[in-house]
N, C-alpha and C positions, 0 to 999 in steps of 0.2 A: 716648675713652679712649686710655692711652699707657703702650705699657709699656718698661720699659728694663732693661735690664740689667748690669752694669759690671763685668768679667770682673777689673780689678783690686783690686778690694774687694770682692767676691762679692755682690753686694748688688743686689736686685730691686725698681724701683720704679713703682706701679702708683699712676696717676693717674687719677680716677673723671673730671674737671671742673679747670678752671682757675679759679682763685678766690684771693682775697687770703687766707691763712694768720694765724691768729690764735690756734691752738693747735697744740701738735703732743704727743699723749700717748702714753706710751709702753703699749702692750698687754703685753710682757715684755721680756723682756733685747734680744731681737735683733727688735722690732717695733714701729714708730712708726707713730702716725696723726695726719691730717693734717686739721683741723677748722676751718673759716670760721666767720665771724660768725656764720650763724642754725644750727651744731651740726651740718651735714654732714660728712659724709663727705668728703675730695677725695681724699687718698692714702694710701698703705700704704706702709714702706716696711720690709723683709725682710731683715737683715744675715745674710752666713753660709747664702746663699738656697741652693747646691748641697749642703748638710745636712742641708735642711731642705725643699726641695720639690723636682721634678724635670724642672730648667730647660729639658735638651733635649726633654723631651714636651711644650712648652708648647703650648697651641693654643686659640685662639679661633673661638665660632661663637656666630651673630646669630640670635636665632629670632625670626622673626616670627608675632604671636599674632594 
C-alpha cells in the first residue's frame, strides 16, 4: 500500500495494489475510485483531503491475526 499526499492540491491518494486501471468512479464530488478488470478495489483518491480527514494524525498499523 502507498499513500501520498500533495500538499499543492490538497489531495490524498491511497493505493490498495498496482493494477492496470480500467475504471475510475467517482463516490461524490471530492472522491474517486479506482477499479481494475476483475472490479477491485486499487485506489481512492480524496480531493480537498485537509477538510475532510485529518492528514497530520495519519497513521498506519499492521495487525497480525
Amino acid at each position: 500500500m502507498k499513500i501520498k499526499y500533495f500538499t499543492d492540491t490538497d489531495t490524498l491518494y491511497i493505493e490498495f495494489q498496482s493494477a492496470n486501471i480500467v475504471e475510475t468512479r467517482d463516490l461524490d464530488d471530492n472522491t474517486l475510485i479506482d477499479i481494475d478488470m476483475h472490479g477491485n478495489v486499487c485506489a481512492i483518491t480524496i480531493e480537498h483531503a485537509q477538510q475532510r480527514t485529518n492528514i497530520p494524525n495519519i497513521s498506519f498499523e499492521q495487525i497480525v491475526a
